[in-house]
N, C-alpha and C positions, 0 to 999 in steps of 0.2 A: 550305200547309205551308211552313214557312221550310227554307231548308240546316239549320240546327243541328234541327230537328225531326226531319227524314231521318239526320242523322249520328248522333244518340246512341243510337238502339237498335244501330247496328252496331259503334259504340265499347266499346258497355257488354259486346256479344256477344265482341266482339274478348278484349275484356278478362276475358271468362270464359272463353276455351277458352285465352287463355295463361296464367293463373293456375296456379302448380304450387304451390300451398301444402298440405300434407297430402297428396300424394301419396306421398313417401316413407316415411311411417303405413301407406299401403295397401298398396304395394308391400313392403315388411316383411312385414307381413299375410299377403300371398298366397305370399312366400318360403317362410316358417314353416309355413302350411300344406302345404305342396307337400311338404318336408323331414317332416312330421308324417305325410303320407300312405305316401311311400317307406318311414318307417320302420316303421310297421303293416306294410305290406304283408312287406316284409322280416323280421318280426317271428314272421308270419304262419306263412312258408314254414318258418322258421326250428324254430317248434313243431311243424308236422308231420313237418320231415327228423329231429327229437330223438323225435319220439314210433314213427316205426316202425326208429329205431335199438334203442330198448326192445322193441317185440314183436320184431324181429329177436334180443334178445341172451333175451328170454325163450324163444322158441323154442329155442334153441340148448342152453340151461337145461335146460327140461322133457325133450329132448331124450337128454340127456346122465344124467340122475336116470334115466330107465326105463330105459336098459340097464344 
């Protein structure tokens, strides 16, 4: 095996874990989804604290009609 036989799989390796080309595609990517996730989730919570402000204001309602 000569030297350049030994050297180019580790040049070529080299040159693949420094390659940053399309990474900041992915990183966007995983941003956006992160941001997508919080905002479900917040979304979420958001619908149930609206939804027993209504049975909270219907109670109050039905409440008030019988006496």
């Amino acid at each position: 095996m000569t030297q350049l036989e030994i050297r180019l799989p580790i040049t070529v390796s080299r040159q693949f874990i420094e390659d940053e080309s399309g990474s900041n595609a992915l990183e966007y990517g995983l941003l956006i989804a992160l941001i997508w996730l919080s905002m479900a989730s917040a979304l979420a919570q958001l619908g149930l604290d609206i939804a027993s402000v209504f049975t909270l204001l219907s109670g109050v309602y039905t409440t008030s009609i019988a006496n």
